[in-house]
N, C-alpha and C positions, 0 to 999 in steps of 0.2 A: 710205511709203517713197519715192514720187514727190519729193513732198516735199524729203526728206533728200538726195536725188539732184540736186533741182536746186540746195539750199543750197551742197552742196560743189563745184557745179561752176559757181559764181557765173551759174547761169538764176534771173534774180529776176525778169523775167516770166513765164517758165512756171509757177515757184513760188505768186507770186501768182494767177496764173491757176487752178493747182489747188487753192489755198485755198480762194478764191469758189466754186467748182463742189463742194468738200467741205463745204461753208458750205451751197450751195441744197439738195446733196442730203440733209444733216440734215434741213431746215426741211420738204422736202417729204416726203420719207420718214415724218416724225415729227414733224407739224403740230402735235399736242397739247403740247410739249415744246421749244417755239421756241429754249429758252436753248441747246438743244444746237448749234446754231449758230455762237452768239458767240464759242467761242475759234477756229476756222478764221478766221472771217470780220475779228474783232476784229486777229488776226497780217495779214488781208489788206491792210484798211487802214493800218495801220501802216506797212508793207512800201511798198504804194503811196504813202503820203506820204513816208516819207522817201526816195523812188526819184523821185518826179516821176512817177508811173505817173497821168496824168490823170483817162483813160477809165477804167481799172480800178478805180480809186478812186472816181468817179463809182459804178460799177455795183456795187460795196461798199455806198454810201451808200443805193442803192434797195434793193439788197437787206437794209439794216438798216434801211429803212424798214417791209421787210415784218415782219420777224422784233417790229418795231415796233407795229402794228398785229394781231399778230398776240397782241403779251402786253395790245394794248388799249389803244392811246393812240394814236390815231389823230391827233392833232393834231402828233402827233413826227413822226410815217409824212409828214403829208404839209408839214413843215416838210425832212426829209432829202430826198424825191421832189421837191419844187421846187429845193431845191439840187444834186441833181443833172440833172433833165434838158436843162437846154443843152447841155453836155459829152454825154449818152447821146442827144443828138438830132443830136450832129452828128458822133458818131465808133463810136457802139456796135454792134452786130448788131440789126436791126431784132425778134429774141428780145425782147432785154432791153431795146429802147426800146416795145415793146408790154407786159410784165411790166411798169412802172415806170407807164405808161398804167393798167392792169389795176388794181394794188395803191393810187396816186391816186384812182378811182375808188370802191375796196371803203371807202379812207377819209374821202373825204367821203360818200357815203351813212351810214357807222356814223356821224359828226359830224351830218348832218343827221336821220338819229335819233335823238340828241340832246338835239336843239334842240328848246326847248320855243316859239319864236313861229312861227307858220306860214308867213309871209313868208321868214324867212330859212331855213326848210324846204326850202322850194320853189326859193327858188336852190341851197342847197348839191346838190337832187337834182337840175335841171339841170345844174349845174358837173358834175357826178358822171356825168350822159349824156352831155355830148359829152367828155368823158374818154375814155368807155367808147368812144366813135366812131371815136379815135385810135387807140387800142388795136385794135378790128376793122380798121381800113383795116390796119395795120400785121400783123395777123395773117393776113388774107388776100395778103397781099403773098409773104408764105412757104407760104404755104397750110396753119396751122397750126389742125387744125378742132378741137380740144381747147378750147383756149384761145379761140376762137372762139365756139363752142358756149358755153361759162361767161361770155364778155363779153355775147352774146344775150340771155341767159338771166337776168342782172344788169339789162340792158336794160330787158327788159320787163317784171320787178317792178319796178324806180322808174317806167315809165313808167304805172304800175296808181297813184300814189301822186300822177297829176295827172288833175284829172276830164278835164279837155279835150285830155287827147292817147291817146286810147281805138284811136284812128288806129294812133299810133305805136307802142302798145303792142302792138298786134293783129301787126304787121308786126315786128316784135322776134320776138315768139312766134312767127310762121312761119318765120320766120329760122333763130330757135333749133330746130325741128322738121325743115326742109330740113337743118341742119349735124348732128344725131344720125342724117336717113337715113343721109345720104353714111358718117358714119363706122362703121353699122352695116352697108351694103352695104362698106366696105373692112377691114371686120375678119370677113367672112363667107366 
């Protein structure tokens, strides 16, 4: 109904704005079922391109990167995530430039599990760390311990998948153990 409300009253940012946000909250509501998604999201971009809507368009693109990755082709996810983030790094909610970080991330690790030579293993799951790194600075920045918490904790399984960084791993996992107190002490 929002929607309909902004159509007729020529808000075609608002419009597009509550596509996307009907668009994430399919995807996340109802992760096993990503298609449900696509026609919110599919009307969003649309909408954004033919408006010159940059940013919102941009954050369309991540977030059909996730919906991306999410049906398993993680080489899309992160062909749409580099296309958008110039644009979501220099105009978006530091949210959604840490979800585009996050979702990067989820998809070169599933690419470098993958990959069957070990060498290029091993970079794709560093490329995949300091992804995840961007994404923490940028979630701390809002103080979002959720997303936080699941960047950690991403962390330090790739960092379990390099013998010589036992260091970084160990310090991930405390990471991720200090951010489950915190949010167990704020939800108690």
């Amino acid at each position: 109904k929002a929607c309909k409300i902004c159509t007729d009253n020529g808000l075609h940012s608002y419009n597009a704005r509550f596509l996307l946000e009907l668009a994430s909250i399919q995807l996340e509501s109802c992760p096993d079922h990503p298609f449900n998604a696509l026609p919110p999201l599919l009307e969003c971009l649309s909408l954004c391109e033919r408006l010159s809507m940059d940013c919102l368009h941009a954050s369309g693109l991540a977030l059909l990167g996730r919906v991306h990755l999410q049906l398993g082709s993680p080489k899309e996810a992160v062909r749409l995530l580099k296309a958008s983030l110039p644009i979501l790094c220099q105009h978006a909610p530091l949210y959604t430039q840490g979800q585009a970080w996050l979702t990067l991330a989820k998809a070169n690790a599933q690419i470098a599990n993958e990959t069957e030579v070990i060498r290029q293993r091993l970079r794709q799951v560093q490329l995949s760390i300091s992804q995840l790194d961007e994404a923490i600075i940028l979630y701390g920045q809002i103080d979002d311990l959720c997303c936080q918490r699941e960047a950690y904790y991403l962390q330090a399984r790739l960092y379990g998948f390099i013998p010589s960084k036992v260091k970084q791993r160990n310090e991930a996992a405390r990471r991720f153990n200090a951010v489950c107190r915190r949010i167990a002490k704020a939800t108690s």
